[in-house]
C-alpha positions as CSV (number, residue, x, y, z in Angstrom):
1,X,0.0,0.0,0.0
2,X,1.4,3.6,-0.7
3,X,1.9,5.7,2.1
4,X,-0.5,8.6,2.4
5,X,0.9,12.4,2.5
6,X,-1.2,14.6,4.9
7,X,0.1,18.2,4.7
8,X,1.5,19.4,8.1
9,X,-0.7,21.6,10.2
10,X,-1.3,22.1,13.9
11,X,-4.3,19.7,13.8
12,X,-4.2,16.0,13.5
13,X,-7.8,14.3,13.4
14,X,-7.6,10.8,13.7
15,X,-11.1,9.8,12.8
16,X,-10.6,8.9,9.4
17,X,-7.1,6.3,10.6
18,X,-7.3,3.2,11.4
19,X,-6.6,1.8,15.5
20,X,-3.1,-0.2,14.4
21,X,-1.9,3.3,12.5
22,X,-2.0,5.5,15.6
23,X,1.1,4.8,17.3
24,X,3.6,5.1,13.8
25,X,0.8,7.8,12.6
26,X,1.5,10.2,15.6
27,X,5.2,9.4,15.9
28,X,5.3,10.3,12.6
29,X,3.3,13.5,12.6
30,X,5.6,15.0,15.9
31,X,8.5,14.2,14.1
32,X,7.3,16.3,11.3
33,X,6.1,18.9,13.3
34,X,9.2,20.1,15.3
35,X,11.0,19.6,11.8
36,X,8.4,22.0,10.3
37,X,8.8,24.3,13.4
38,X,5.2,23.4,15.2
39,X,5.6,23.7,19.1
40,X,1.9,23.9,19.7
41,X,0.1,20.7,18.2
42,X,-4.0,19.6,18.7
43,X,-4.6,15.6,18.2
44,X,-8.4,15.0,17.7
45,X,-9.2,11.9,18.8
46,X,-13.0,11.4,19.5
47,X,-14.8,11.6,23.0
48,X,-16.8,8.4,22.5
49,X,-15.8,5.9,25.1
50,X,-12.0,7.1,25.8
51,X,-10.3,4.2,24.3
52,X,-8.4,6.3,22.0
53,X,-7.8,8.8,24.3
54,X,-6.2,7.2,26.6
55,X,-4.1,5.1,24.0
56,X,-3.1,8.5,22.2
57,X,-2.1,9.9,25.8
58,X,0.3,6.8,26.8
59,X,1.9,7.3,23.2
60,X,2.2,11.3,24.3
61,X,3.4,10.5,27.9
62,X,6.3,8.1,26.3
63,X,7.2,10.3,23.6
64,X,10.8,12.2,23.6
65,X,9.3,15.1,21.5
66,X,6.5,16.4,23.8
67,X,7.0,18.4,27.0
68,X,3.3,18.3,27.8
69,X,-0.5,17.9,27.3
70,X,-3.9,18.7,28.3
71,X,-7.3,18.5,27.5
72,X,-8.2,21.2,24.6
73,X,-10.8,24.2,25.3
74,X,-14.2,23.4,25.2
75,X,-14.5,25.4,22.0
76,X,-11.5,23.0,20.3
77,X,-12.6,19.9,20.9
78,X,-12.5,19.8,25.2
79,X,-11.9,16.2,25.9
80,X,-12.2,15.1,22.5
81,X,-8.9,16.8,21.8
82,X,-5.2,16.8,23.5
83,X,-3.2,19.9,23.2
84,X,0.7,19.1,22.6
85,X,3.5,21.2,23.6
86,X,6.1,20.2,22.0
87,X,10.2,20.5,22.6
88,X,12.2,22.3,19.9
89,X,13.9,20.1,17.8
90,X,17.5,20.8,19.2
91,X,16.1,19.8,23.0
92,X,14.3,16.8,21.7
93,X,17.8,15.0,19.6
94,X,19.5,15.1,23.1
C-alpha cells in the first residue's frame, strides 16, 4: 500500500485512521512537526468511550518530542482533543 501524504498543520484528526496506524501515525506526525517548526500541536481523537484517548495519551506520555499535554478548550474539541506542547527540535535529539 502507498503511504498517504497529509500536509503538516497544527491539527491531527484521527477519525478517518485506522486503531493499528495511531502509534507510527503520531510518531510520525511530531516528528514532522518540530521539523516543520510546530511547538503547539492539537490531536483530535474522539470523546466516544476514551479508548483512543487514553491510548493517544500513553503514546504522548512516552514520547521524547513532547514536553506536555492537556485536554483542549471546550471550543476546540475539550476532551475530545489533546493539546501538545512540543520540545524544539535541538532539546528533543539530546
Amino acid at each position: 500500500m502507498e503511504p498517504v501524504i497529509l500536509d503538516i498543520t497544527d491539527v491531527l484528526d484521527l477519525h478517518t485512521f485506522q486503531p493499528r496506524d495511531v502509534p507510527d501515525l503520531i510518531d510520525d506526525y511530531l516528528t514532522a512537526c518540530v521539523e516543520k517548526g510546530l511547538h503547539s500541536v492539537r490531536i483530535i481523537h474522539g470523546k466516544g468511550t476514551g479508548i483512543m484517548k487514553a491510548r493517544v495519551r500513553r503514546i504522548l506520555a512516552r514520547h521524547a518530542r513532547v514536553e506536555s499535554f492537556t485536554d483542549a478548550p471546550l471550543a476546540s474539541g475539550g476532551w475530545g482533543a489533546t493539546l501538545v506542547q512540543l520540545y524544539p527540535e535541538a532539546a528533543s535529539t539530546g
